[in-house]
C-alpha atoms as one frame of an Amber mdcrd trajectory, in Angstrom:
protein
 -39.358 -18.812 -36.996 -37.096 -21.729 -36.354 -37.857 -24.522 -34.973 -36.253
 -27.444 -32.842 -36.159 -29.253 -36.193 -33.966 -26.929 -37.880 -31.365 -26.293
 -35.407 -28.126 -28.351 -36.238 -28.609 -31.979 -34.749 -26.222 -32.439 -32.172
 -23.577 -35.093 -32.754 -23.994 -38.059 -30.121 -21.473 -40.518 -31.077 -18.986
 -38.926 -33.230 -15.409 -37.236 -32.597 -14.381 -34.967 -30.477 -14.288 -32.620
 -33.182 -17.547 -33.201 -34.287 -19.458 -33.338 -31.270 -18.361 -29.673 -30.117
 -18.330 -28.311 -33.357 -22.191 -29.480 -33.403 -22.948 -28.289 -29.979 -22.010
 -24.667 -30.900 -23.860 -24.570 -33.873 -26.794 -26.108 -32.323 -26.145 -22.776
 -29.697 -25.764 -20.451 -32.711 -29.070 -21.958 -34.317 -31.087 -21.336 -30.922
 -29.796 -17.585 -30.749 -31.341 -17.057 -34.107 -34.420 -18.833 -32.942 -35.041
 -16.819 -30.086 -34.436 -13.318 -32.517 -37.196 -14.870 -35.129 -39.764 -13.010
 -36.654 -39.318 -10.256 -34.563 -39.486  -6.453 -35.453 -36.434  -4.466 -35.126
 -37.823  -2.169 -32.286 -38.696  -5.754 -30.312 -35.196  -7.054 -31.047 -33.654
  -3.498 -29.798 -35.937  -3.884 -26.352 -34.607  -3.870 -23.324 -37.517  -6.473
 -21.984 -36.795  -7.451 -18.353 -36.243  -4.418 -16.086 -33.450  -3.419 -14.443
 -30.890  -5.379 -17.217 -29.936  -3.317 -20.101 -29.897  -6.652 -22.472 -31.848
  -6.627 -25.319 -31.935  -9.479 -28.445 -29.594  -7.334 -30.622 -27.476  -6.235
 -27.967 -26.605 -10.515 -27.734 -26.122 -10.698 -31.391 -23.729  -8.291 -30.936
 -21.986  -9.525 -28.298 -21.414 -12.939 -29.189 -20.119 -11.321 -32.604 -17.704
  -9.713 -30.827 -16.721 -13.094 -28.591 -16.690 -14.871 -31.334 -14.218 -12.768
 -33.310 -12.185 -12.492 -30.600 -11.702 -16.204 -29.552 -11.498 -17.833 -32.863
 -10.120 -14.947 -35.540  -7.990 -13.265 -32.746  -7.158 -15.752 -30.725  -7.078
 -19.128 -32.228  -6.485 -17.606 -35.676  -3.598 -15.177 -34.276  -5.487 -12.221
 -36.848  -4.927  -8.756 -34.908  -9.365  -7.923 -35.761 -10.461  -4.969 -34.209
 -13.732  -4.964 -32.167 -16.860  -4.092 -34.836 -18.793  -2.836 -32.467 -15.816
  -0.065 -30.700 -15.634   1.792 -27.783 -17.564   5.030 -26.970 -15.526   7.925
 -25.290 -16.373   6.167 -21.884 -14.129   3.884 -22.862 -17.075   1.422 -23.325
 -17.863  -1.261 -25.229 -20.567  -0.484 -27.875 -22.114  -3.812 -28.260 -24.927
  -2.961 -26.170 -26.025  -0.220 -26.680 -28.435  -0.485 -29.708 -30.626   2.253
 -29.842 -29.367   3.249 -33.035 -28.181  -0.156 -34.078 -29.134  -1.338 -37.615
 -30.642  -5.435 -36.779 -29.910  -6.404 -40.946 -26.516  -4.834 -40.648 -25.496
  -6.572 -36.921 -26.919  -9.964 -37.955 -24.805 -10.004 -41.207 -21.542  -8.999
 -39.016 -22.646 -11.959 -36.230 -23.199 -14.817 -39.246 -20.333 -13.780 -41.306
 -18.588 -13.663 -38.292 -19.294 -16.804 -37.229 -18.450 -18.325 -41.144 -15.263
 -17.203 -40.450 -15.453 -19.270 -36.728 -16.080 -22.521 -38.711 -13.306 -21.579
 -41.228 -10.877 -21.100 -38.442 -11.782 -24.764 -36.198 -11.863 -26.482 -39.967
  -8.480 -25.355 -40.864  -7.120 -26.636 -37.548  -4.777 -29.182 -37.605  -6.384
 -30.734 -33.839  -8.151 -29.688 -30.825  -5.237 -29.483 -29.737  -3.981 -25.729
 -31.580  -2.795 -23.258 -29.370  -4.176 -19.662 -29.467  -2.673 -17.335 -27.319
  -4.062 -14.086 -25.571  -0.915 -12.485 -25.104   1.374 -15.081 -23.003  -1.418
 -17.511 -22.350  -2.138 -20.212 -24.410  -5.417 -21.932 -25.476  -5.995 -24.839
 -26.815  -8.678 -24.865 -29.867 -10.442 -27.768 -27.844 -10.775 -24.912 -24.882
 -12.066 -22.361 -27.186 -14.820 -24.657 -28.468 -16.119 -25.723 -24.604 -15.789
 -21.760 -23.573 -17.959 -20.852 -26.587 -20.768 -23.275 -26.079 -20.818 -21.959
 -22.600 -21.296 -18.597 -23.451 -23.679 -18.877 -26.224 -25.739 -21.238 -23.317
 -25.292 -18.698 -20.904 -26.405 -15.589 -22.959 -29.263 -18.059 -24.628 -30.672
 -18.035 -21.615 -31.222 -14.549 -21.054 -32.496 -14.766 -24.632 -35.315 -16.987
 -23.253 -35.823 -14.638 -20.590 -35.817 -11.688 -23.221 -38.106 -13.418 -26.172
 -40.516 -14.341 -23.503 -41.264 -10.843 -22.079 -41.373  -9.307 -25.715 -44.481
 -11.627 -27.204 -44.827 -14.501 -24.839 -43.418 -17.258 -27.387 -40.931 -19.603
 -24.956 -39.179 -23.278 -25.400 -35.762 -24.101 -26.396
């Protein structure tokens, strides 16, 4: 497993750039600590009754947000969801009962290559992205994903926790 040692240091003095390009990794790097050493039927589980979240199902997710914000968005690419709708009219990333771990965690990291790729070819912070008439700016994007990796790496605590017990950041 991971440890606080091998998540990306964050930056405390640098840029702009750097500093919340550090910060998200360091988010990234706890998501794959929490999902660790598990088996894939314990990252599948729904652990904390009533939710629906499991492990897998926020790998998924955040694959999907991150493809969205930086390749759709930010990169103006036209990248249709991996994980698609059902005939609900749903959005699949959840629902993992089938869901091959190997195969999702390749989408989320290559997904998130493709992230860095996008904020390192950037000009500035200060890049518009647009979801249809409104703009972004890259610097927005950046502060909006470190929320929602922090956000959804909290459930992750919750989630790792009820599976085998193991907790800390």
């Amino acid at each position: 497993m991971m440890n606080d040692e091998q998540r990306t240091p964050a930056v405390l003095d640098g840029d702009e750039r750097a500093t919340l390009t550090s910060l998200l990794q360091r988010q990234r790097d706890t998501l794959m600590m929490k999902c660790a050493g598990l088996t894939d039927e314990q990252l599948r589980r729904r652990a904390v009754a009533p939710s629906g979240l499991s492990l897998l199902g926020l790998v998924r997710h955040l694959a999907e947000v991150e493809r969205g914000w930086f390749r759709n968005v930010v990169g103006g690419e036209d990248v249709r969801g991996y994980f698609p709708r059902n005939e609900a009219g749903e959005w699949t990333e959840f629902h993992v009962e089938d869901a091959d771990p190997a195969e999702s965690f390749a989408i989320w990291e290559e997904t998130c290559a493709r992230s860095r790729a996008v904020v390192e070819a950037a000009a500035s912070l200060d890049v518009p992205g647009y979801y249809g008439d409104q703009p972004y700016s890259l610097r927005y994007v950046l502060a909006h994903m470190i929320e929602e990796y922090a956000r959804h790496n909290g459930h992750a605590d919750l989630l790792r926790e009820a599976i085998d017990g193991v907790t800390g950041e």
